[in-house]
N, CA and C of each residue as an Amber inpcrd file, in Angstrom:
protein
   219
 -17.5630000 -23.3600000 -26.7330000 -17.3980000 -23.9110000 -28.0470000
 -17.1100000 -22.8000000 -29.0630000 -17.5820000 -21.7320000 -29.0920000
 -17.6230000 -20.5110000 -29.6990000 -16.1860000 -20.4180000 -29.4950000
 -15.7750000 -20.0250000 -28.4440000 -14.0490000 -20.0330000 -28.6010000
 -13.2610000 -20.7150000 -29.1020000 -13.6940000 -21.6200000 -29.2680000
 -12.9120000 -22.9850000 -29.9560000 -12.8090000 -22.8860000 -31.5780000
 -13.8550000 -22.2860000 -31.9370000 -13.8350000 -21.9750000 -33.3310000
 -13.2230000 -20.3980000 -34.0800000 -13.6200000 -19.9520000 -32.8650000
 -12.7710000 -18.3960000 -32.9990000 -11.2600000 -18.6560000 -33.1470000
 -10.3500000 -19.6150000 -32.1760000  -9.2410000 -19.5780000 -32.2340000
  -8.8450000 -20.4130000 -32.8870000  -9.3930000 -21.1000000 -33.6560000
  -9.3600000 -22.2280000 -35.1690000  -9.0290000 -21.4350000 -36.0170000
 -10.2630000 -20.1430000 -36.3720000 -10.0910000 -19.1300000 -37.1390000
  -8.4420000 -18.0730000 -37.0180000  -8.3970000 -17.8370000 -36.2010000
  -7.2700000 -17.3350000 -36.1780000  -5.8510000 -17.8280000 -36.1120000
  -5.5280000 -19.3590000 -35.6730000  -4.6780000 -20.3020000 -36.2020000
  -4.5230000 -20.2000000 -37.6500000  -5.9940000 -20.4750000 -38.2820000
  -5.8780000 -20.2410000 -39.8550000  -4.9990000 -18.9660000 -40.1990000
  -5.6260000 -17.8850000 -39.5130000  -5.2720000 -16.7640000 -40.4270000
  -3.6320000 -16.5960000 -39.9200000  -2.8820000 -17.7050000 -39.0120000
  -1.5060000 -17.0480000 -38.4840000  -0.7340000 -18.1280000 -38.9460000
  -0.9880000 -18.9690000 -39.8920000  -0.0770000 -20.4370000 -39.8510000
   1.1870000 -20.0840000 -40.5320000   1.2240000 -19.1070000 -41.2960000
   2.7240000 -18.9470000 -41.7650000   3.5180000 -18.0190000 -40.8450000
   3.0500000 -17.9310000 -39.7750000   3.4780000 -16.9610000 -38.5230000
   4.7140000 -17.9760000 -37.7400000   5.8350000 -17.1130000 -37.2490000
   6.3700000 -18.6560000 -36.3360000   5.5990000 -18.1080000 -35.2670000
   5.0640000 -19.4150000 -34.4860000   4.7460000 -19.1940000 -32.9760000
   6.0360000 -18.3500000 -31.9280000   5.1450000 -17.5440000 -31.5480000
   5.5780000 -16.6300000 -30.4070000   5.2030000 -16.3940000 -29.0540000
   5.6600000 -15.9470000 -28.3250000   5.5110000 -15.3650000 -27.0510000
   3.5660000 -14.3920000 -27.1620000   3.9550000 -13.6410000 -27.6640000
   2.4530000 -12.9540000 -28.5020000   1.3710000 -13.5700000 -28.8910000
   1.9420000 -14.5320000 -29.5610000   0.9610000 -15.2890000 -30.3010000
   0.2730000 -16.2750000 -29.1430000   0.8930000 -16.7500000 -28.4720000
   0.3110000 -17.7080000 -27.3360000  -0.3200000 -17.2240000 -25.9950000
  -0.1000000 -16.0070000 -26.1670000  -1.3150000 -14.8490000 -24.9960000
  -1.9310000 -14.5710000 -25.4710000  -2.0330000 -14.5640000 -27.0950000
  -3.4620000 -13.8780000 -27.9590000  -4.2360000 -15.5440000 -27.9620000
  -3.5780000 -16.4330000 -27.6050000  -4.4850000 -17.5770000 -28.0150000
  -5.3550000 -17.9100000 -26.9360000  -4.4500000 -17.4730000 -25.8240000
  -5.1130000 -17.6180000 -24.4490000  -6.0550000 -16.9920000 -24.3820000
  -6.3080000 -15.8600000 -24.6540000  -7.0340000 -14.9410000 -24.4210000
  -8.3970000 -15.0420000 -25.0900000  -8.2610000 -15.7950000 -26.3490000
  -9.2500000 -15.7120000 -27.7400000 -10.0160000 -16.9900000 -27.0600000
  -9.5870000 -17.7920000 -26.1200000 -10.0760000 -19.4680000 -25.9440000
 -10.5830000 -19.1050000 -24.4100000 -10.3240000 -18.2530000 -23.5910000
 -10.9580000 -17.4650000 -22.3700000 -11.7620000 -16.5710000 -22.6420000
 -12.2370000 -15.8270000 -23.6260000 -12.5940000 -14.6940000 -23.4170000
 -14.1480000 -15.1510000 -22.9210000 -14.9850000 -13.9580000 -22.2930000
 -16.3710000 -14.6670000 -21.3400000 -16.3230000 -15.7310000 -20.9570000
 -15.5990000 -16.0720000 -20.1560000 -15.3710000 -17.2170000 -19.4450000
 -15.7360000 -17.3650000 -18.0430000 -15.4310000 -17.7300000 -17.1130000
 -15.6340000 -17.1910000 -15.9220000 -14.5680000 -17.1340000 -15.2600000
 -13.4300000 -18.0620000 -16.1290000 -11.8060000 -17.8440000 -15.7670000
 -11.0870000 -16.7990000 -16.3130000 -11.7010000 -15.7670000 -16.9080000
 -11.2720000 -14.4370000 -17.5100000 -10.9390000 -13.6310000 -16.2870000
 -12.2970000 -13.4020000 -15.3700000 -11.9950000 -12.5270000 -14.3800000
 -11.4380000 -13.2700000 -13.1820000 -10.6220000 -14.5040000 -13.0900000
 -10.2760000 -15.0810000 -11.7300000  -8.8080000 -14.8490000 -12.0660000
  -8.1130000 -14.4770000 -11.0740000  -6.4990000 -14.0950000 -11.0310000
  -5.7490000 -15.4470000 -10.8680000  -6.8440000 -16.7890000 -10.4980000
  -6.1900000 -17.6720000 -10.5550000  -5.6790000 -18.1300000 -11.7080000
  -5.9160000 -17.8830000 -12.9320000  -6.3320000 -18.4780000 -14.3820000
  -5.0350000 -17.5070000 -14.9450000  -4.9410000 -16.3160000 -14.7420000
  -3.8940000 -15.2250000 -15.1430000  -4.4620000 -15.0030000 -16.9840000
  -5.2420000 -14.8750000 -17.7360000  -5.7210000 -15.0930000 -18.6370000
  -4.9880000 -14.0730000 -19.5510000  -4.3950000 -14.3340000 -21.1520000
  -3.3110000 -13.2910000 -21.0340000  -2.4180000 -13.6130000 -20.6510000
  -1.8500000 -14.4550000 -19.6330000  -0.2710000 -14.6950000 -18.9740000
  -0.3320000 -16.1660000 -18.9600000   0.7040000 -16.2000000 -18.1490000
   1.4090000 -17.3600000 -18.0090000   1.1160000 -17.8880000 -16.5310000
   0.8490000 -19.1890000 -16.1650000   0.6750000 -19.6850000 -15.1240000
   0.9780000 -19.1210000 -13.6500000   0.4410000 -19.4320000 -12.5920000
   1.0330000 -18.2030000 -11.2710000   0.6220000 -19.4810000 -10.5790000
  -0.1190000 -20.3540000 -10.9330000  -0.6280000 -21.4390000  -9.8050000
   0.1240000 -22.8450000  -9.9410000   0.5230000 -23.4250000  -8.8220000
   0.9460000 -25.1580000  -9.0590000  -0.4150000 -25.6040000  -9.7430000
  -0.2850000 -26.6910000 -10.2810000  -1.3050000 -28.2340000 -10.5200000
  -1.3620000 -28.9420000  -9.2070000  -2.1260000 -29.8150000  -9.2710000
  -1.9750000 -30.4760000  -7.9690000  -3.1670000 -31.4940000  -7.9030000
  -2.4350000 -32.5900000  -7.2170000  -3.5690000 -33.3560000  -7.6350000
  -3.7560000 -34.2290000  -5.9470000  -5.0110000 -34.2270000  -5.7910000
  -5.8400000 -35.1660000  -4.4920000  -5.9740000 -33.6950000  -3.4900000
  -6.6210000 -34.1250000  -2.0010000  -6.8950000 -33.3760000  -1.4820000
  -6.2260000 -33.6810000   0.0660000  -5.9990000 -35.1750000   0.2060000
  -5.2040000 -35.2260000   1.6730000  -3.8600000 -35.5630000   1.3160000
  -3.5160000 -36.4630000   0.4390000  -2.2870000 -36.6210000  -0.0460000
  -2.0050000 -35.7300000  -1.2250000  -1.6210000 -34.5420000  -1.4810000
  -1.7770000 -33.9710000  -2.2370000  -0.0890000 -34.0880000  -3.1120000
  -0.0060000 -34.1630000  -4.3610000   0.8600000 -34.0390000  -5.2920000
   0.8890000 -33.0500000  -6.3150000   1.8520000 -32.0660000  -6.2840000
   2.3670000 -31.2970000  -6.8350000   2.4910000 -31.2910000  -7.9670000
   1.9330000 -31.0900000  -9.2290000   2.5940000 -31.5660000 -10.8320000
   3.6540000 -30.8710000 -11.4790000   3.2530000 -29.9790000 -11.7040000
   3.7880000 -28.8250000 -12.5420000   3.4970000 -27.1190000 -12.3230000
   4.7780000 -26.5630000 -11.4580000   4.7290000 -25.3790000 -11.0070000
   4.8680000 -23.9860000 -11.9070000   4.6990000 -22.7990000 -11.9170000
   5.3350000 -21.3870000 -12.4210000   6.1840000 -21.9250000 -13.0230000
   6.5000000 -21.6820000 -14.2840000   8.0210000 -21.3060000 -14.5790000
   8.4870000 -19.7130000 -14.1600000   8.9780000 -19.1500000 -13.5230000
   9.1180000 -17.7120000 -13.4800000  10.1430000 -17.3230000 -14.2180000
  10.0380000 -16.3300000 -14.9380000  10.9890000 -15.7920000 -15.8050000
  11.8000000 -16.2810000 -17.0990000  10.6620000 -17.2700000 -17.1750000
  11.2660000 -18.5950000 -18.2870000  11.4000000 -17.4530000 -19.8410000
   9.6380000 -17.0310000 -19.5820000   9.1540000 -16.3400000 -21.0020000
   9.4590000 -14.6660000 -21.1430000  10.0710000 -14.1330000 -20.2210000
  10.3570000 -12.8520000 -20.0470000  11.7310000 -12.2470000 -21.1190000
  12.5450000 -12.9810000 -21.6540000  13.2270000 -13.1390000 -22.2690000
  13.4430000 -12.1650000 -23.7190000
Protein backbone atom coordinates (compact mmCIF):
# COMPACT_ATOMS: atom_id res chain seq x y z
CA UNK A 1 0.00 0.00 0.00
CA UNK A 2 2.93 2.25 0.84
CA UNK A 3 3.86 1.95 -2.79
CA UNK A 4 0.76 2.85 -3.99
CA UNK A 5 0.94 6.13 -2.42
CA UNK A 6 4.56 6.75 -3.15
CA UNK A 7 3.81 6.42 -6.86
CA UNK A 8 0.57 8.67 -6.53
CA UNK A 9 3.10 11.07 -5.17
CA UNK A 10 5.24 11.04 -7.91
CA UNK A 11 2.51 10.93 -10.75
CA UNK A 12 1.68 14.23 -8.96
CA UNK A 13 4.98 15.61 -9.11
CA UNK A 14 5.37 14.38 -13.15
CA UNK A 15 1.87 15.25 -14.68
CA UNK A 16 3.07 17.91 -16.95
CA UNK A 17 5.77 15.35 -18.03
CA UNK A 18 4.79 13.43 -21.40
CA UNK A 19 4.91 9.79 -20.42
CA UNK A 20 8.03 8.01 -21.40
CA UNK A 21 10.01 5.03 -21.76
CA UNK A 22 11.83 6.37 -18.27
CA UNK A 23 9.06 7.34 -16.75
CA UNK A 24 7.33 3.86 -16.85
CA UNK A 25 10.53 1.91 -15.35
CA UNK A 26 10.68 4.56 -12.65
CA UNK A 27 7.00 3.66 -12.02
CA UNK A 28 7.71 0.11 -12.00
CA UNK A 29 10.20 0.29 -9.85
CA UNK A 30 8.57 2.91 -7.20
CA UNK A 31 5.26 0.25 -7.07
CA UNK A 32 7.95 -2.93 -6.60
CA UNK A 33 10.31 -1.65 -4.53
CA UNK A 34 10.55 -4.34 -1.17
CA UNK A 35 8.56 -6.50 -2.73
CA UNK A 36 9.35 -9.93 -3.05
CA UNK A 37 8.99 -9.51 -6.90
CA UNK A 38 11.95 -7.03 -6.78
CA UNK A 39 14.46 -9.77 -6.40
CA UNK A 40 12.68 -12.53 -8.78
CA UNK A 41 14.04 -12.30 -12.50
CA UNK A 42 10.68 -13.45 -13.25
CA UNK A 43 9.04 -9.96 -12.56
CA UNK A 44 12.19 -8.11 -14.49
CA UNK A 45 11.42 -5.06 -12.11
CA UNK A 46 12.80 -1.94 -13.89
CA UNK A 47 12.08 -3.65 -17.36
CA UNK A 48 9.81 -4.82 -19.44
CA UNK A 49 8.15 -8.21 -19.44
CA UNK A 50 10.47 -11.54 -20.27
CA UNK A 51 7.54 -13.93 -19.22
CA UNK A 52 4.19 -15.12 -21.27
CA UNK A 53 0.73 -14.77 -19.13
CA UNK A 54 -0.93 -17.81 -19.13
CA UNK A 55 -3.76 -19.03 -17.92
CA UNK A 56 -4.97 -22.84 -16.40
CA UNK A 57 -2.62 -25.55 -15.68
CA UNK A 58 -3.61 -28.66 -18.05
CA UNK A 59 -5.16 -26.76 -20.77
CA UNK A 60 -3.04 -24.01 -20.63
CA UNK A 61 -3.62 -20.60 -22.72
CA UNK A 62 -1.20 -18.27 -23.66
CA UNK A 63 -2.33 -14.45 -23.25
CA UNK A 64 0.03 -12.02 -23.85
CA UNK A 65 3.79 -12.60 -24.68
CA UNK A 66 7.39 -10.30 -24.63
CA UNK A 67 7.16 -7.72 -26.90
CA UNK A 68 10.97 -7.83 -27.79
CA UNK A 69 12.45 -4.85 -29.04
CA UNK A 70 9.18 -3.00 -29.19
CA UNK A 71 10.64 -0.31 -26.43
CA UNK A 72 14.32 -0.28 -27.41
CA UNK A 73 13.73 2.32 -29.89
Amino acid sequence: MKNHFRLFDYCLDIIDEELSKEIMIKMNKILKRNTTDEDDPRYNVGGFKVVSNKIGLINVINTSSPVRNYYSK
